[in-house]
C-alpha positions in Angstrom: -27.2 -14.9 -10.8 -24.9 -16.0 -13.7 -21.3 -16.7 -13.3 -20.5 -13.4 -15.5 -22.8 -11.1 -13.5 -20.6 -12.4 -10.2 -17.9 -11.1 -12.2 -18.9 -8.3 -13.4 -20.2 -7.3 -9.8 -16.3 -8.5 -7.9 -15.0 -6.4 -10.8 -17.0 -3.2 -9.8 -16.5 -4.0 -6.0 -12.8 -4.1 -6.5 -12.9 -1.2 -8.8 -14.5 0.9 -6.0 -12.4 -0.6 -3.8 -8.8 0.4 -5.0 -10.1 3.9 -5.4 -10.5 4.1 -2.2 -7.8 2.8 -0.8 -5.5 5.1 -3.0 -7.2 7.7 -1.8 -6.1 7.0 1.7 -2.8 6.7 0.4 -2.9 9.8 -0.9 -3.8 11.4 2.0 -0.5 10.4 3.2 0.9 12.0 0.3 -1.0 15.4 0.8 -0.2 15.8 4.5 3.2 15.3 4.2 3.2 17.7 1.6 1.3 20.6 3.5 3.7 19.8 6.1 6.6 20.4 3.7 5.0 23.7 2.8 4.4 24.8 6.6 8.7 24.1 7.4 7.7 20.8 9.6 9.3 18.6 7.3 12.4 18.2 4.8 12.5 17.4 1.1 14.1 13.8 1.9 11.1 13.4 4.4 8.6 13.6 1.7 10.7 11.5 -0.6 10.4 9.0 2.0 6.3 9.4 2.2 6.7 9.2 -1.8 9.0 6.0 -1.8 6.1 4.6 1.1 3.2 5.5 -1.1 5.3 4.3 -4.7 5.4 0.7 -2.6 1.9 1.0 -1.5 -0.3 1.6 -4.8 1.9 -1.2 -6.5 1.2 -3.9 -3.6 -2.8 -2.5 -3.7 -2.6 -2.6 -7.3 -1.3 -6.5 -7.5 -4.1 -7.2 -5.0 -7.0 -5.9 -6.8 -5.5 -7.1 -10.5 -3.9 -9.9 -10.5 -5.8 -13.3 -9.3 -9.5 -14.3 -9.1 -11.2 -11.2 -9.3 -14.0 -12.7 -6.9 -11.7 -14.6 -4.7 -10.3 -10.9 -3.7 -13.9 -9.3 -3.5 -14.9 -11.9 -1.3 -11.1 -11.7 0.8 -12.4 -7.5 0.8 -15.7 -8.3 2.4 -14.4 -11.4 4.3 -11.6 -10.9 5.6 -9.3 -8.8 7.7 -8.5 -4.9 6.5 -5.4 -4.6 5.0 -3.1 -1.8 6.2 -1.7 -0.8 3.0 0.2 2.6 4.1 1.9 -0.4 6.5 2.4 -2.9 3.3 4.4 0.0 1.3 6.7 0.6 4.1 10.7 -0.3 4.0 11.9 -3.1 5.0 14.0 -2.7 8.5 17.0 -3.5 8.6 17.7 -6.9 10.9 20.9 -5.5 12.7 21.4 -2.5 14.1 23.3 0.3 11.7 26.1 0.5 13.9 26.9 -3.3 13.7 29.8 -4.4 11.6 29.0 -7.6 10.1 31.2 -10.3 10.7 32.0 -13.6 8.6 29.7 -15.7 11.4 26.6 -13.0 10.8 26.9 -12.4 6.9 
């Protein structure tokens, strides 16, 4: 196979790919929604699913655009899944809220 049909072919992979893997994220999106609806959850709780998935498609969408388009269809079929609900999600905080930081901690 020539070097542009590997392309083209980690190009559609990748393509296929992302769509699926927003999709999942969406679904993260929709239930969280239809939990709004049904009085389960709060409008800042589905900001925060909103804020997750903003993170999310952004980190997917660097992964499947930027780089070696077959380097990152091979690390799809290769490698280990990636979680990317878990990539979008805040960063925790390293001390507990409560703590006042001193001038030893930062």
């Amino acid at each position: 196979m020539s070097q542009k049909s590997d392309r083209r072919q980690a190009r559609e992979a990748i393509a296929t790919y992302h769509e699926a893997k927003l999709a999942e994220l969406l679904a993260h999106v929709a239930e969280a929604i239809d939990r709004f609806r049904s009085g389960e959850l709060e409008a800042f709780d589905v900001d925060e699913v909103l804020f997750q998935y903003s993170r999310a498609a952004k980190e997917l969408w660097k992964f499947c655009n930027i780089g070696n388009v077959q380097i990152t269809a091979r690390q799809v079929h290769e490698g280990p899944p990636i979680d990317w609900w878990e990539r979008g999600a805040p960063k925790r905080a390293r001390r507990p809220a409560n703590e006042v930081p001193t001038s030893e901690s930062g």
